[in-house]
PDB file of N, CA, C and O in Angstrom, chain B, residues numbered from 101:
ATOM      1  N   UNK B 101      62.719 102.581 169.185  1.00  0.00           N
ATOM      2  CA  UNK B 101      62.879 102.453 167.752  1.00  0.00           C
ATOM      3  C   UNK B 101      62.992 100.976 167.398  1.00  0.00           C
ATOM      4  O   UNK B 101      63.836 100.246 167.918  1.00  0.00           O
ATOM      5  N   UNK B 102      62.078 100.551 166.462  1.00  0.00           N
ATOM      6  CA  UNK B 102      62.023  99.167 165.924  1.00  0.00           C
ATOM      7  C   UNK B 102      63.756  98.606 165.147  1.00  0.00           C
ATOM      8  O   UNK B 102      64.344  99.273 164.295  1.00  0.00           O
ATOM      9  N   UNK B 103      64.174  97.521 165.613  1.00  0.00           N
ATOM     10  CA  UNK B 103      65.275  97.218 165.074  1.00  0.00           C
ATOM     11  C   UNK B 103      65.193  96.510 163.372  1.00  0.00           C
ATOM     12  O   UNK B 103      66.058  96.397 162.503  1.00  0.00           O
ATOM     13  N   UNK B 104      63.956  96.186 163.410  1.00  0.00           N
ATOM     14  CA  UNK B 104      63.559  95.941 161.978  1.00  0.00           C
ATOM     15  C   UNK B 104      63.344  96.600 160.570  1.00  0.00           C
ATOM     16  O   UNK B 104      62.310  97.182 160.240  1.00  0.00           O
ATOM     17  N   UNK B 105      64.468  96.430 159.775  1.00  0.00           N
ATOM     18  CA  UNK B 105      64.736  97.377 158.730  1.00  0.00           C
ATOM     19  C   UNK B 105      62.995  96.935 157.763  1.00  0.00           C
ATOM     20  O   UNK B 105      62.545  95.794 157.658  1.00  0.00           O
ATOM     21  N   UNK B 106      62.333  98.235 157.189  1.00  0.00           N
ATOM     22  CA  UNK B 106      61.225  98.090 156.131  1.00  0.00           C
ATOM     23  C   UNK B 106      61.670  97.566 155.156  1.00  0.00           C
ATOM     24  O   UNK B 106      62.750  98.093 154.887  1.00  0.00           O
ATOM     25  N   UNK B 107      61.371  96.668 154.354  1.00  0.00           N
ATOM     26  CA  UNK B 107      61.544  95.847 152.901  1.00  0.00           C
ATOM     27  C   UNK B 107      61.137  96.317 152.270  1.00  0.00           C
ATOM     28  O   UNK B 107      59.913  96.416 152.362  1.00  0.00           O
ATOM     29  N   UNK B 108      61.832  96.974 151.141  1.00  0.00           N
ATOM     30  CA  UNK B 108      61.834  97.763 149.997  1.00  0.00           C
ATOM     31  C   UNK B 108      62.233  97.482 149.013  1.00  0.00           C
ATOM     32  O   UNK B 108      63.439  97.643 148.826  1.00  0.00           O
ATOM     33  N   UNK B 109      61.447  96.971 148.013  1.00  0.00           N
ATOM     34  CA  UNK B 109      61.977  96.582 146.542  1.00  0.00           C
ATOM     35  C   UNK B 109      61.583  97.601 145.379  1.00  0.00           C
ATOM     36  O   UNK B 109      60.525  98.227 145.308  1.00  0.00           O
ATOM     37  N   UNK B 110      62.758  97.642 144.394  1.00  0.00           N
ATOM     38  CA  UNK B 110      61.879  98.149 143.458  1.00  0.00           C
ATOM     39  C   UNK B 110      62.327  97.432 142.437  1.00  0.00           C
ATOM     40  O   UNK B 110      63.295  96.691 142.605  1.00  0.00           O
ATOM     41  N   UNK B 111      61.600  97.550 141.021  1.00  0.00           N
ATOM     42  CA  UNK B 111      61.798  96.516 139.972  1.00  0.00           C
ATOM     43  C   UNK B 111      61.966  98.076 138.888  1.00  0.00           C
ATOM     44  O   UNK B 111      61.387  99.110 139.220  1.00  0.00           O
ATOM     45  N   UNK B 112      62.658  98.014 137.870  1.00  0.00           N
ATOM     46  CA  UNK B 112      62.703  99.110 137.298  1.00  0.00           C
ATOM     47  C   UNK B 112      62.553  98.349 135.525  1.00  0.00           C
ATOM     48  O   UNK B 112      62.430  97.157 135.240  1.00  0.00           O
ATOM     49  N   UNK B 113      62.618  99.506 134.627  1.00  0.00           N
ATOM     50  CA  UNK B 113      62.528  98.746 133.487  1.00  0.00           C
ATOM     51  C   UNK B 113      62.641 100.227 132.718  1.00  0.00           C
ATOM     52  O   UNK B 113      62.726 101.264 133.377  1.00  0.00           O
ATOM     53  N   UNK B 114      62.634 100.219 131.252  1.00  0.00           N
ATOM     54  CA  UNK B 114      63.100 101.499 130.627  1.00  0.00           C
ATOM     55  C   UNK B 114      62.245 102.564 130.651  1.00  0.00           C
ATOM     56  O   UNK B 114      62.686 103.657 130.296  1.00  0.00           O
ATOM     57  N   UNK B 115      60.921 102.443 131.058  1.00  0.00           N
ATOM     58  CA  UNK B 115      59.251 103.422 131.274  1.00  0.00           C
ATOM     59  C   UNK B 115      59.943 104.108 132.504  1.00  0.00           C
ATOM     60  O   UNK B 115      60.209 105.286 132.264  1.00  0.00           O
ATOM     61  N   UNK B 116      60.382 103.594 134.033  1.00  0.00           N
ATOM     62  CA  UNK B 116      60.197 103.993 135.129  1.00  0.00           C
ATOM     63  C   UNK B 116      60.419 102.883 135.990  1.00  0.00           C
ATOM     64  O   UNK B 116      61.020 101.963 135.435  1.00  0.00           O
ATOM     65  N   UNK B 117      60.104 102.687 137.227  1.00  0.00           N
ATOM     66  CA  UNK B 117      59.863 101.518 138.115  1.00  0.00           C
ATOM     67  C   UNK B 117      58.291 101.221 139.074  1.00  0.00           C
ATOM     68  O   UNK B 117      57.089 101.436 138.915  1.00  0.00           O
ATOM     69  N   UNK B 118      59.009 100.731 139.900  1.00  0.00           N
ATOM     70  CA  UNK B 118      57.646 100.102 140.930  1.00  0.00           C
ATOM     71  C   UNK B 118      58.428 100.046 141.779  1.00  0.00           C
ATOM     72  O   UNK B 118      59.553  99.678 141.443  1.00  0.00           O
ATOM     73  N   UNK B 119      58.160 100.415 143.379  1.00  0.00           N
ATOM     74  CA  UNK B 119      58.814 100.661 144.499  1.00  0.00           C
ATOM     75  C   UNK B 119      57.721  99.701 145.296  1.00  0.00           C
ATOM     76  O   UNK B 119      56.574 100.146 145.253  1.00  0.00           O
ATOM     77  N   UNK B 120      57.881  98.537 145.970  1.00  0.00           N
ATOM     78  CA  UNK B 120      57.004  98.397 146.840  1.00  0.00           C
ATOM     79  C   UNK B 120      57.789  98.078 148.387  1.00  0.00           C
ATOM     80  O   UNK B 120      58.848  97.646 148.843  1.00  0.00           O
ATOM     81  N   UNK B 121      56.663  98.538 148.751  1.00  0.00           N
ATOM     82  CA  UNK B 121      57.284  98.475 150.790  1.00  0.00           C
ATOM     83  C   UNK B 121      56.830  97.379 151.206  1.00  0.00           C
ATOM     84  O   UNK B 121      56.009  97.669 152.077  1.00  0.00           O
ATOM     85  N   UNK B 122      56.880  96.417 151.103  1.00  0.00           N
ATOM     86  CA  UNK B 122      56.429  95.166 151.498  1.00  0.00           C
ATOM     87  C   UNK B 122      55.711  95.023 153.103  1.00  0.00           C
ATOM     88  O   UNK B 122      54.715  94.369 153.412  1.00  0.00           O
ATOM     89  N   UNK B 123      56.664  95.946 154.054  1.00  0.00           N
ATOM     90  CA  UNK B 123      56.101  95.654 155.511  1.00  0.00           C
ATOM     91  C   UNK B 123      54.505  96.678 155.755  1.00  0.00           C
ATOM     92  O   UNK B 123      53.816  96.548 156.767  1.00  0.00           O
ATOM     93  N   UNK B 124      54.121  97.757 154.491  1.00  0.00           N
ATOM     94  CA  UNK B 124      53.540  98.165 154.640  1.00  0.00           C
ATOM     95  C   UNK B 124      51.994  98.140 153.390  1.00  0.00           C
ATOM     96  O   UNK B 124      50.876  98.655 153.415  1.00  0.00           O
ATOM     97  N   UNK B 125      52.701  97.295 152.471  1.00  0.00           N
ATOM     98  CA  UNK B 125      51.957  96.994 151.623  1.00  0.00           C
ATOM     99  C   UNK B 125      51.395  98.042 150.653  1.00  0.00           C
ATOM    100  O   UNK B 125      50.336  98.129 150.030  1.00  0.00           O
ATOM    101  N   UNK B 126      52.755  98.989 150.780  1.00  0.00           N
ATOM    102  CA  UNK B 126      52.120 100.403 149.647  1.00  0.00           C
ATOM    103  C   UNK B 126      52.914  99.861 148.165  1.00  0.00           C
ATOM    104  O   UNK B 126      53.767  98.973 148.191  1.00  0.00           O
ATOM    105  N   UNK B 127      52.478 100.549 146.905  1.00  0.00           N
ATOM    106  CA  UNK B 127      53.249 100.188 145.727  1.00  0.00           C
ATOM    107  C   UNK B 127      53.318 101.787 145.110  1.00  0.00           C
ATOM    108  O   UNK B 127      52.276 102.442 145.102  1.00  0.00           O
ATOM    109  N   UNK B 128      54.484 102.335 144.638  1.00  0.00           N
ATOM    110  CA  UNK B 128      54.935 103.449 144.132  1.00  0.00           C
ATOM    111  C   UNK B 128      55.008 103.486 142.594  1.00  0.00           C
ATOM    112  O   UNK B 128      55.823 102.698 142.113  1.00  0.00           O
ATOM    113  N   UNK B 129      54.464 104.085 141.915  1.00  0.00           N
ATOM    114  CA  UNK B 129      55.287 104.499 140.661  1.00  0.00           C
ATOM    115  C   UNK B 129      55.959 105.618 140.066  1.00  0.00           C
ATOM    116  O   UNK B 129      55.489 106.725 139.804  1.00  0.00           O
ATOM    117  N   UNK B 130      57.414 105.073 139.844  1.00  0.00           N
ATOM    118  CA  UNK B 130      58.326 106.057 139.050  1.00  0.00           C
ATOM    119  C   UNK B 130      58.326 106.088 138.055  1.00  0.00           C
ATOM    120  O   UNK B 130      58.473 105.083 137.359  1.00  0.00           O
ATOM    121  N   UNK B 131      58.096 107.725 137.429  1.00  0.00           N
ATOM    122  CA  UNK B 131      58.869 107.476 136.040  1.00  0.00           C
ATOM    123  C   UNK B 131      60.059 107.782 135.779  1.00  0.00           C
ATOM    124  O   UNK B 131      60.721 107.945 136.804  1.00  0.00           O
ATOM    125  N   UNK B 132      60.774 107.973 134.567  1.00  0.00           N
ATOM    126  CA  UNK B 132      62.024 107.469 134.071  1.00  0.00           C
ATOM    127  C   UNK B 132      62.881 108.323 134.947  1.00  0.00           C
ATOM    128  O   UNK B 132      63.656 107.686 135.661  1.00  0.00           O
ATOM    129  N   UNK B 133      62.903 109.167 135.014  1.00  0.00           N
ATOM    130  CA  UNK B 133      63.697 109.878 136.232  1.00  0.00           C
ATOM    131  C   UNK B 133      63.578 109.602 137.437  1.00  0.00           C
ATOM    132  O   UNK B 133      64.563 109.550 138.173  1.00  0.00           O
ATOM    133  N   UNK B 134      62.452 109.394 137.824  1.00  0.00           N
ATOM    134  CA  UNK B 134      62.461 108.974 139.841  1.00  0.00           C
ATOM    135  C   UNK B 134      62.919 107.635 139.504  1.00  0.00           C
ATOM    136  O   UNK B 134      62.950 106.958 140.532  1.00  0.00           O
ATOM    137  N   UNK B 135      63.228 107.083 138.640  1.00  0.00           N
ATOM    138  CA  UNK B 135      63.842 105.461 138.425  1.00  0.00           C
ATOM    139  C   UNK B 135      65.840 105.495 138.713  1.00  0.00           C
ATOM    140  O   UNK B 135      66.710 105.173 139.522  1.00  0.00           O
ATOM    141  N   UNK B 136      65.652 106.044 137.565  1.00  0.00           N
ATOM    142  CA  UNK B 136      67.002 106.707 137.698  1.00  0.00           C
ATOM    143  C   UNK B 136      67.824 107.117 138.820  1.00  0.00           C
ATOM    144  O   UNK B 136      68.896 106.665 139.224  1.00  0.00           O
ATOM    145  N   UNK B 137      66.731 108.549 139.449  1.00  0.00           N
ATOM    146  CA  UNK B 137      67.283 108.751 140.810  1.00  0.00           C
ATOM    147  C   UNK B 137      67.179 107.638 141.889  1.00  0.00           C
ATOM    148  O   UNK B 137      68.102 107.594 142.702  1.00  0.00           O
ATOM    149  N   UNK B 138      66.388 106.927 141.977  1.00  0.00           N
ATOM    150  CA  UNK B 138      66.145 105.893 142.808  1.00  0.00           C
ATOM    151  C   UNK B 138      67.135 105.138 142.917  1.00  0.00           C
ATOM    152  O   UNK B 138      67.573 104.860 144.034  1.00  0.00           O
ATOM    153  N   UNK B 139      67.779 104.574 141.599  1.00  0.00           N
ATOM    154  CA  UNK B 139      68.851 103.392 141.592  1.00  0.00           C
ATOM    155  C   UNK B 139      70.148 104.058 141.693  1.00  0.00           C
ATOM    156  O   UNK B 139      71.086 103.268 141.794  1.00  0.00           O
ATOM    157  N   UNK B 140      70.435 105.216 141.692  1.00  0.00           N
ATOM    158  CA  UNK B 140      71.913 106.034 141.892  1.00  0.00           C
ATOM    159  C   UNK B 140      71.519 106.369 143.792  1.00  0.00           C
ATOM    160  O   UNK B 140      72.450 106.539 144.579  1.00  0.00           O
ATOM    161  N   UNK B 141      70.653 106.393 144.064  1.00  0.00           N
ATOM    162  CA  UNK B 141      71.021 106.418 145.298  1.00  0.00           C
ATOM    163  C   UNK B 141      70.773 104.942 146.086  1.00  0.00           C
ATOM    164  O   UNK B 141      70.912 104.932 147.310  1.00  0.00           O
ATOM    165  N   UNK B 142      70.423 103.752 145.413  1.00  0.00           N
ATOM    166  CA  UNK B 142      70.589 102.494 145.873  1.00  0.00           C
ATOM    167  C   UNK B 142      72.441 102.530 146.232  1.00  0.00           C
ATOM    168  O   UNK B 142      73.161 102.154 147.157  1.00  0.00           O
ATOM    169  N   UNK B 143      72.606 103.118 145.087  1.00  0.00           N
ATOM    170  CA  UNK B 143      74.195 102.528 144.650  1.00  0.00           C
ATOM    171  C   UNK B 143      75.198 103.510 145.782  1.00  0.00           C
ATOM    172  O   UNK B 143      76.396 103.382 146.034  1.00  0.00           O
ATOM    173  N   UNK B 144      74.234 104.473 146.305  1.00  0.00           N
ATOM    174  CA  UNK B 144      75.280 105.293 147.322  1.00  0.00           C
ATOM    175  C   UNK B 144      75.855 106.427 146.561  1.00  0.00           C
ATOM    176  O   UNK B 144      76.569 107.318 147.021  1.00  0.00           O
ATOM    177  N   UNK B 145      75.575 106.325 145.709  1.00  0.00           N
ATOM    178  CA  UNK B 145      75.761 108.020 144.591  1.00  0.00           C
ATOM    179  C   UNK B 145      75.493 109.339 145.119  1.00  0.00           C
ATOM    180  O   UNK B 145      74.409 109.828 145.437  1.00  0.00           O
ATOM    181  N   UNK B 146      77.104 110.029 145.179  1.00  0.00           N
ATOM    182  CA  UNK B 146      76.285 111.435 146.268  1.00  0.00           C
ATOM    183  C   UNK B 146      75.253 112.672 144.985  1.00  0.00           C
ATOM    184  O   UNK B 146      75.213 112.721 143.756  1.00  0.00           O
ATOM    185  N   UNK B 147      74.721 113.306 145.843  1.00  0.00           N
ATOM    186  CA  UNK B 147      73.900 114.291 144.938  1.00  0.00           C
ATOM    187  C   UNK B 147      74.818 115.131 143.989  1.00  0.00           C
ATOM    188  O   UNK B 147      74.308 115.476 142.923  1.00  0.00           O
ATOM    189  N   UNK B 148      75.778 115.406 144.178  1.00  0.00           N
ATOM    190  CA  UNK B 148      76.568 116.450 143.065  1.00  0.00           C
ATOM    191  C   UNK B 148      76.573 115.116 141.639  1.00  0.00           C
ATOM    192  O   UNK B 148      76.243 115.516 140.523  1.00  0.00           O
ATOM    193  N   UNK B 149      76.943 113.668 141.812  1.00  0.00           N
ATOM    194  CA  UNK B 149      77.063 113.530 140.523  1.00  0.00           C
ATOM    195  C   UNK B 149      75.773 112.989 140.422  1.00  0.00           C
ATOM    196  O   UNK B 149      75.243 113.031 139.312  1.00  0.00           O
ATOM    197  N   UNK B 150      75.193 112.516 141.313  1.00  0.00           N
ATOM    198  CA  UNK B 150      73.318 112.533 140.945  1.00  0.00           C
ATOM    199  C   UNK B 150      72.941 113.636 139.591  1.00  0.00           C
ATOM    200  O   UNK B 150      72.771 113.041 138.527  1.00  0.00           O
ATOM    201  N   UNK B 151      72.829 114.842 139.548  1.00  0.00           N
ATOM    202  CA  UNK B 151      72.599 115.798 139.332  1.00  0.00           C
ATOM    203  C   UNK B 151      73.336 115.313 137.830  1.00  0.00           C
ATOM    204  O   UNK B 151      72.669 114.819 136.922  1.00  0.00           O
ATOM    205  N   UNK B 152      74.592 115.507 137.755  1.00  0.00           N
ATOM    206  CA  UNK B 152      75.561 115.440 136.427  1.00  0.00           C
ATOM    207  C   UNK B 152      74.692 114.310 135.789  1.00  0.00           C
ATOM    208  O   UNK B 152      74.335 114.551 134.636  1.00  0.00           O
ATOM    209  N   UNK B 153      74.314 113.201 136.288  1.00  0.00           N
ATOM    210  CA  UNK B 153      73.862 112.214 135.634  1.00  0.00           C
ATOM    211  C   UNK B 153      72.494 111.960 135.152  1.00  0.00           C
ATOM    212  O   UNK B 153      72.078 111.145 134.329  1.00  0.00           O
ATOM    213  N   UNK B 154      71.725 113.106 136.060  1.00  0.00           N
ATOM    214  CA  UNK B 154      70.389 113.310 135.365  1.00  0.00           C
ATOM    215  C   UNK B 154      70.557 114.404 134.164  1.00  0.00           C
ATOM    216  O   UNK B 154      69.678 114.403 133.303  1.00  0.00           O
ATOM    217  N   UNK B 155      71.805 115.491 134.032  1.00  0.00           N
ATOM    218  CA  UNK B 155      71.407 115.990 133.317  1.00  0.00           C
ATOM    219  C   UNK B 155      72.376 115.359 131.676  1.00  0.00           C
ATOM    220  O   UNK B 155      72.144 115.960 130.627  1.00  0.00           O
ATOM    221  N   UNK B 156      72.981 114.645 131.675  1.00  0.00           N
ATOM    222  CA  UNK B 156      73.321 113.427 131.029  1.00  0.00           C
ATOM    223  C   UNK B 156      72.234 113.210 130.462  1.00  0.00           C
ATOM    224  O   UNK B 156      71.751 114.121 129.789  1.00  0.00           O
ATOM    225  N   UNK B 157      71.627 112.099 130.560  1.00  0.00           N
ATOM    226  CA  UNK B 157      70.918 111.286 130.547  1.00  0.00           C
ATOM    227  C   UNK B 157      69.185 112.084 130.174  1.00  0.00           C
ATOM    228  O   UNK B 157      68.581 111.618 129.208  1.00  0.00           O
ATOM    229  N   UNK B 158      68.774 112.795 130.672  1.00  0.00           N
ATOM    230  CA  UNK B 158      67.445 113.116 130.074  1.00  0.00           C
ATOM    231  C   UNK B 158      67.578 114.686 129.485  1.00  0.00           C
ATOM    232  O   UNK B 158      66.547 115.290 129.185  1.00  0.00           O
ATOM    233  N   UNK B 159      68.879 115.310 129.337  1.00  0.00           N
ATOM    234  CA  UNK B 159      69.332 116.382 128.780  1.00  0.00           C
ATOM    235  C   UNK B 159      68.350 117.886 128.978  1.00  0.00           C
ATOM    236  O   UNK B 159      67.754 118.714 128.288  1.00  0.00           O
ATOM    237  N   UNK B 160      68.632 117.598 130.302  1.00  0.00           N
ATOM    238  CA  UNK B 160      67.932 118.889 131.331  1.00  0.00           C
ATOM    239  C   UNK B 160      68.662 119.539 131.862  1.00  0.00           C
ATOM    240  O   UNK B 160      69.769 119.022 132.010  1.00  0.00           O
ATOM    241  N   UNK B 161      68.479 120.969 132.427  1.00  0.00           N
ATOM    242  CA  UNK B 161      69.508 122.083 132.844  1.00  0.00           C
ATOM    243  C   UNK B 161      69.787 121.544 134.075  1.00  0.00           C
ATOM    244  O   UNK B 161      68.973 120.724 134.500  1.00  0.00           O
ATOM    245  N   UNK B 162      70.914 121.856 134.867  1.00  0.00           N
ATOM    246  CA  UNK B 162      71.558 121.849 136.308  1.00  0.00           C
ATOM    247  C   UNK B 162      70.281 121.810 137.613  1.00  0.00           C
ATOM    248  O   UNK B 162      69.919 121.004 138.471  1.00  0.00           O
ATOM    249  N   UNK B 163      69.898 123.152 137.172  1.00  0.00           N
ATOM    250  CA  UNK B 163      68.928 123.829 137.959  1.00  0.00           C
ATOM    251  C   UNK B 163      67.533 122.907 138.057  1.00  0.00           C
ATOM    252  O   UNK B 163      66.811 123.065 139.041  1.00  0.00           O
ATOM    253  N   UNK B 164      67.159 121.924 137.003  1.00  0.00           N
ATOM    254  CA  UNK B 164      66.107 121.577 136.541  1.00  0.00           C
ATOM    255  C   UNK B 164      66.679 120.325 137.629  1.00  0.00           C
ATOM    256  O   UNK B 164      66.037 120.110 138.657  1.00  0.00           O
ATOM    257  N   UNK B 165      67.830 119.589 137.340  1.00  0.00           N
ATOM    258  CA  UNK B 165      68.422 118.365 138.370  1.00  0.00           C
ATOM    259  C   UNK B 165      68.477 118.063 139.371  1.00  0.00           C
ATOM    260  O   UNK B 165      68.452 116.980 139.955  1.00  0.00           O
ATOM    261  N   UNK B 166      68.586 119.347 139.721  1.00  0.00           N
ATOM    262  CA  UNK B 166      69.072 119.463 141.371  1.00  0.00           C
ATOM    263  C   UNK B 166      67.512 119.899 141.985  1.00  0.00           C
ATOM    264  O   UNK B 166      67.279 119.716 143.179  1.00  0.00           O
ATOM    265  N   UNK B 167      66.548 120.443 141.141  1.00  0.00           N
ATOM    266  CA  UNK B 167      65.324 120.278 141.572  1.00  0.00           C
ATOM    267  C   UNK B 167      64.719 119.130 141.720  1.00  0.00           C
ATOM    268  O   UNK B 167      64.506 118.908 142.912  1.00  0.00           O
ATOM    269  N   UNK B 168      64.405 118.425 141.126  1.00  0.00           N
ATOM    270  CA  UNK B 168      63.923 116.943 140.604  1.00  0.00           C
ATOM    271  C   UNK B 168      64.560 116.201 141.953  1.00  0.00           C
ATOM    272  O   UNK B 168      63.784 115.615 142.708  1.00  0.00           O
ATOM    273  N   UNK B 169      66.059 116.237 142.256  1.00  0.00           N
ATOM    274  CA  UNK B 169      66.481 115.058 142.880  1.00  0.00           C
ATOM    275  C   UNK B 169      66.123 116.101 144.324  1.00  0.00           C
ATOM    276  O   UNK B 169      66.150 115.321 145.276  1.00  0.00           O
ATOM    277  N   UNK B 170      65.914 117.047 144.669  1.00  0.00           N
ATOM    278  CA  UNK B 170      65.445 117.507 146.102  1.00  0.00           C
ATOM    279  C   UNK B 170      63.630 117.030 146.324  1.00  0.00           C
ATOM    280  O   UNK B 170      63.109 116.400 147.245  1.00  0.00           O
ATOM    281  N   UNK B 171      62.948 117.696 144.941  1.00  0.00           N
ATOM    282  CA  UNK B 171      61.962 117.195 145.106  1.00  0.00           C
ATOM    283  C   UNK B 171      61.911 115.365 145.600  1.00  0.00           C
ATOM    284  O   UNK B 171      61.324 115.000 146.618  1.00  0.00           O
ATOM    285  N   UNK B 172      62.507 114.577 144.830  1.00  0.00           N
ATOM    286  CA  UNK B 172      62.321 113.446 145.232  1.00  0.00           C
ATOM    287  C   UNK B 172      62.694 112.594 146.293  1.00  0.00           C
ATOM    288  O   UNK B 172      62.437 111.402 146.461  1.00  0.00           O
ATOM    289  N   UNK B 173      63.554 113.652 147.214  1.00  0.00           N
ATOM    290  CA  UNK B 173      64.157 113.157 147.875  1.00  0.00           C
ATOM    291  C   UNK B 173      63.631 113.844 149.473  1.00  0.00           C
ATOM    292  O   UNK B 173      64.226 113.849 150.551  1.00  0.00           O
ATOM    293  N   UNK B 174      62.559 114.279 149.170  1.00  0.00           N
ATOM    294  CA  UNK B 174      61.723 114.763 150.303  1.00  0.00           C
ATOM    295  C   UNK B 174      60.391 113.773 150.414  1.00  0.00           C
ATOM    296  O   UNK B 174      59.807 113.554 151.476  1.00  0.00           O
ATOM    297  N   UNK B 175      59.867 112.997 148.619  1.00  0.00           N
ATOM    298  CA  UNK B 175      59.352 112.436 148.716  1.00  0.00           C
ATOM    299  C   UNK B 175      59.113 111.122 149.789  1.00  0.00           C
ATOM    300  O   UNK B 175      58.260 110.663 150.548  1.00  0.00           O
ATOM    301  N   UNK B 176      60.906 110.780 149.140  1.00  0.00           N
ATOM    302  CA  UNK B 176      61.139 109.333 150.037  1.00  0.00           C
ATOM    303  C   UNK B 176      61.149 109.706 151.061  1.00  0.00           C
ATOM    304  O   UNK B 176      60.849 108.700 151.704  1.00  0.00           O
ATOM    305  N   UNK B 177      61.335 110.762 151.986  1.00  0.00           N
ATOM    306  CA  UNK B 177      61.465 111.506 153.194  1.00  0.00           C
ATOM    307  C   UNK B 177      59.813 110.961 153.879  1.00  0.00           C
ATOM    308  O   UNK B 177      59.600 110.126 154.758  1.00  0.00           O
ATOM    309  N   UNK B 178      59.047 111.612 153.261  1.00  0.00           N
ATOM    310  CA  UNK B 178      57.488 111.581 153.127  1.00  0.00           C
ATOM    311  C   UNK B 178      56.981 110.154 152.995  1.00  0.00           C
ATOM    312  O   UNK B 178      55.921 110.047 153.612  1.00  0.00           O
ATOM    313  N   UNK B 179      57.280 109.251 152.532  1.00  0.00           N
ATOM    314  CA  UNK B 179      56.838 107.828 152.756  1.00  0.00           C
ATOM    315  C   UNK B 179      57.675 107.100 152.976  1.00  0.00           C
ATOM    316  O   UNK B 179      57.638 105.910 152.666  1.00  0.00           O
ATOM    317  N   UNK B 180      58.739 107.745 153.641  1.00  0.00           N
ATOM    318  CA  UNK B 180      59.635 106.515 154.257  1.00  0.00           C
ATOM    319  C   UNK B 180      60.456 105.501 153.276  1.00  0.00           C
ATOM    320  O   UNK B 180      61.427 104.912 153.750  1.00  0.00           O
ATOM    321  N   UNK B 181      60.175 105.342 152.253  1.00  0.00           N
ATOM    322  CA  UNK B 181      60.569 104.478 150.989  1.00  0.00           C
ATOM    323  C   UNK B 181      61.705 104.966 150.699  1.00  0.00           C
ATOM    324  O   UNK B 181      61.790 105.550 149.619  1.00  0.00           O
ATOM    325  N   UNK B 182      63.071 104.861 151.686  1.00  0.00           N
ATOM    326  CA  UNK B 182      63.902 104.825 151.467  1.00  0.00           C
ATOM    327  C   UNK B 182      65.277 103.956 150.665  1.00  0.00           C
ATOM    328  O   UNK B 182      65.963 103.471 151.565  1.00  0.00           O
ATOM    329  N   UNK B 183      65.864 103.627 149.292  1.00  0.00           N
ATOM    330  CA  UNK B 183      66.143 102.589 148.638  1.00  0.00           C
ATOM    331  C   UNK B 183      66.920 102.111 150.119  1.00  0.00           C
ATOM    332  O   UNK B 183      67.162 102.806 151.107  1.00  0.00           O
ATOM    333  N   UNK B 184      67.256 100.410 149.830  1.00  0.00           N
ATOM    334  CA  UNK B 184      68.185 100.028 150.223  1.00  0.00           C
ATOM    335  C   UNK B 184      69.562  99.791 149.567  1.00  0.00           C
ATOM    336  O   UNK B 184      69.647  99.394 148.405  1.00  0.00           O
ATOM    337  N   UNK B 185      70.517 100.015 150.252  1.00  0.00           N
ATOM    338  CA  UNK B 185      71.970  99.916 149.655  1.00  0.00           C
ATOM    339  C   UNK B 185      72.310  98.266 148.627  1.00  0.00           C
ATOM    340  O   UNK B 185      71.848  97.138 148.798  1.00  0.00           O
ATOM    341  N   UNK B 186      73.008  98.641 147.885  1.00  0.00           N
ATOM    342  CA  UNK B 186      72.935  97.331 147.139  1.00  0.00           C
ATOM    343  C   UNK B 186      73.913  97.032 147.266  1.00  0.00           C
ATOM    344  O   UNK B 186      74.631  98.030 147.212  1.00  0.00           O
ATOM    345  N   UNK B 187      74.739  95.722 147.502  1.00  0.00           N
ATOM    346  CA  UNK B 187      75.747  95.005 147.954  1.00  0.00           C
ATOM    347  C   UNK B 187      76.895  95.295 146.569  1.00  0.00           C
ATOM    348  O   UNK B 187      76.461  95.050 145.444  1.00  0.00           O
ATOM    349  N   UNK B 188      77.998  95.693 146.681  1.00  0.00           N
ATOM    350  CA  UNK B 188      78.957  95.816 145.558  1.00  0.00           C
ATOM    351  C   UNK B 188      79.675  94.441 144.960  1.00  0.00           C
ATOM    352  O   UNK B 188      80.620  93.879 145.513  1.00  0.00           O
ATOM    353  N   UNK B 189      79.141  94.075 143.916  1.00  0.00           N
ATOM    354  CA  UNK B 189      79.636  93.006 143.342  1.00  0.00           C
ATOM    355  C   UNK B 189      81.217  92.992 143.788  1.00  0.00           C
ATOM    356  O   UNK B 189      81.989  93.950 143.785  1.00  0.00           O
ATOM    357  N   UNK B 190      81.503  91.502 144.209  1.00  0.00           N
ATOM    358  CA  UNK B 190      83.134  91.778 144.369  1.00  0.00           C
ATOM    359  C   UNK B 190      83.812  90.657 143.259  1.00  0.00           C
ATOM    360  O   UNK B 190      83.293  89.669 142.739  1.00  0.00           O
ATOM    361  N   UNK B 191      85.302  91.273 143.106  1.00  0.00           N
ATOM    362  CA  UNK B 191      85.987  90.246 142.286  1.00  0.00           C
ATOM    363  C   UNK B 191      87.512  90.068 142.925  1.00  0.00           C
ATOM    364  O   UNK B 191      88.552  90.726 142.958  1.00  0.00           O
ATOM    365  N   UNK B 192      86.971  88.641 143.471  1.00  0.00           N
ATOM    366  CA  UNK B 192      88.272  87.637 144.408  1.00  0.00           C
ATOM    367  C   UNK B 192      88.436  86.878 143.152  1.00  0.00           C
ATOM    368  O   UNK B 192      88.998  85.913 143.669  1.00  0.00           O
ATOM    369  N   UNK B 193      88.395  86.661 142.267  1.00  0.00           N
ATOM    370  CA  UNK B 193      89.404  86.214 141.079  1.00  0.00           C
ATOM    371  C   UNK B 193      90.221  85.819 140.800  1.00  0.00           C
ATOM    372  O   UNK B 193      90.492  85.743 139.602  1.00  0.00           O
TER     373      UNK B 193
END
């Protein structure tokens, strides 16, 4: 197993995002929901409030949430385009 983590960026904006894999040179597009889900699981967000927060936010049933974030989460499964964790702002203050 390669010790070299894949470089994964994505750039997001209020449409959706852009996921690119840099070591592999693919480019993804999300829309406003695979954006969404994308950056709650950058942040380490488990799936139960994943779910609460999609249905928040684009005012869709439970059932409809918890679909969406399985579907997408087989995706990243499927191309490897797994987010990377994002460092937690700290305050030494």
């Amino acid at each position: 197993m390669s010790n070299q983590r894949n470089r994964v960026r994505a750039l997001h904006s209020a449409d959706g995002a852009i996921v690119m894999d840099i070591d592999r040179g693919k480019l993804f597009s999300l829309n406003a929901t695979g954006s969404a889900i994308y950056e709650l699981l950058a942040k380490g967000i488990d799936d139960e409030t994943i779910v609460h927060e999609l249905t928040r936010r684009f005012n869709i049933s439970v059932d409809i949430a918890v679909q969406d974030l399985r579907d997408f989460q087989k995706a990243l499964s499927a191309h490897a385009v797994h987010p990377q964790p994002q460092p937690h702002p700290r305050n030494d203050r």
